[in-house]
C-alpha positions as CSV (number, residue, x, y, z in Angstrom):
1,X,52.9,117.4,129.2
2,X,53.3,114.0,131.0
3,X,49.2,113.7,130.8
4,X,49.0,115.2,127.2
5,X,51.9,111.8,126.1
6,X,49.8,109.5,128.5
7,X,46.5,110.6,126.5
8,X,48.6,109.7,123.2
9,X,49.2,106.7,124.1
10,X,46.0,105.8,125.7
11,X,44.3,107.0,122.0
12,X,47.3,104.7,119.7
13,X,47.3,101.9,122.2
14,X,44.3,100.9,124.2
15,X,41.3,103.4,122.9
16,X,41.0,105.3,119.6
17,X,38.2,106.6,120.7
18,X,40.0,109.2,123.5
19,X,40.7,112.7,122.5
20,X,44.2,113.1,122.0
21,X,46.9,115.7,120.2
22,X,48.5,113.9,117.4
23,X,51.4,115.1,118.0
24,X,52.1,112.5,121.2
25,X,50.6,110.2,119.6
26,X,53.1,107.2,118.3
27,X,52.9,106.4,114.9
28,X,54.0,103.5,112.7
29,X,56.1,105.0,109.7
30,X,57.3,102.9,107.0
31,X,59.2,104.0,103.7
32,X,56.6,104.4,101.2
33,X,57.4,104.9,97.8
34,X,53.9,105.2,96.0
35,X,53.2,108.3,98.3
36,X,56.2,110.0,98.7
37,X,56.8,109.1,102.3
38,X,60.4,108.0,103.6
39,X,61.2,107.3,107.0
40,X,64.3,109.3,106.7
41,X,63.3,112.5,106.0
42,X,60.2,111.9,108.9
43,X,63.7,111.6,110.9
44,X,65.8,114.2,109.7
45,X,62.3,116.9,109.8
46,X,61.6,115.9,114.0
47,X,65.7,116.1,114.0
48,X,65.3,119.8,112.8
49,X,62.8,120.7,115.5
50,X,64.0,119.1,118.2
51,X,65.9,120.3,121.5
52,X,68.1,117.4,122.1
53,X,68.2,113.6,120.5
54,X,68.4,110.5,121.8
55,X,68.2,107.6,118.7
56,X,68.5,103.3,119.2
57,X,68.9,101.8,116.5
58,X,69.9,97.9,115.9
59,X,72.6,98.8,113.6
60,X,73.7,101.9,111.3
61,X,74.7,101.4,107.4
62,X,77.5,103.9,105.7
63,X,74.4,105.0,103.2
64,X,71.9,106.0,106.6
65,X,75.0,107.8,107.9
66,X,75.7,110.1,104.9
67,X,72.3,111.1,104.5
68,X,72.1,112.0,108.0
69,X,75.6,113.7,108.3
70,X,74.4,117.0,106.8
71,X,71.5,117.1,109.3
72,X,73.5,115.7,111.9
73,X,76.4,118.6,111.2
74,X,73.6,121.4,111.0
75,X,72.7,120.1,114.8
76,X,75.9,120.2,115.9
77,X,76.2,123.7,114.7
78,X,72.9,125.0,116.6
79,X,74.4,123.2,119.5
80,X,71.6,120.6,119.8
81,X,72.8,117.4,121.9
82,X,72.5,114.3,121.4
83,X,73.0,110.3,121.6
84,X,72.9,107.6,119.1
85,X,73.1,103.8,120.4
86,X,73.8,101.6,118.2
87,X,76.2,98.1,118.1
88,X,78.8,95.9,116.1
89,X,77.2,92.9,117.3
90,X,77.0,90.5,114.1
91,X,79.1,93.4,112.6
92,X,76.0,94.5,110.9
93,X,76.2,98.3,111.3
94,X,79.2,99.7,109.0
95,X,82.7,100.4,110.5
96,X,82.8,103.8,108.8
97,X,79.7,104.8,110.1
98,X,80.7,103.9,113.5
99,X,83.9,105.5,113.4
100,X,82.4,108.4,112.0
101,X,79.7,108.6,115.0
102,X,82.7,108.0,117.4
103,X,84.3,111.2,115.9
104,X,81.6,113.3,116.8
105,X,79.8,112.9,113.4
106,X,82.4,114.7,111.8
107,X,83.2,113.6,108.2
């Protein structure tokens, strides 16, 4: 696995011409409207296949909470583990949101 991510890499970073799987390959995913594409459901749909979680994000918003509760709850029921870093710095991220993560993501 480590040389399939390192191929991934090698194709989205340095040469696009090397054989890769897109599926370790990074990609740049921004909320499109036009298309139908919104970076929250790309989140929520690798959330739902995922083994265990580990999200960083500069800050978290009451709104990007709620719509990730239900997925977040449906993990939680499976048992899937995981981590969200986040921060109050600039008291950007929402003090709901926060509290609600502290509880476990129960709401």
């Amino acid at each position: 696995m480590i040389s399939e991510i390192n191929n991934g890499l090698e194709t989205a970073f340095i040469n696009s011409t090397i054989d890769s799987n897109l599926a370790y390959r990074p990609q740049f995913i921004t909320n499109d409207h036009k298309r139908g594409i919104k970076v929250l459901t790309h989140i929520e749909n690798q959330l739902m296949h995922c083994d265990e979680f580990s999200i960083s994000v500069a800050f978290i918003s009451r709104s990007g909470f709620v719509e990730l509760s239900e997925t977040l709850k449906e993990l939680e029921r499976r048992g899937i583990k995981g981590r969200i870093l986040t921060t109050d710095y600039l008291h950007f991220s929402d003090p709901y949101a926060l509290d609600r993560l502290a509880a476990g993501a129960r709401i």
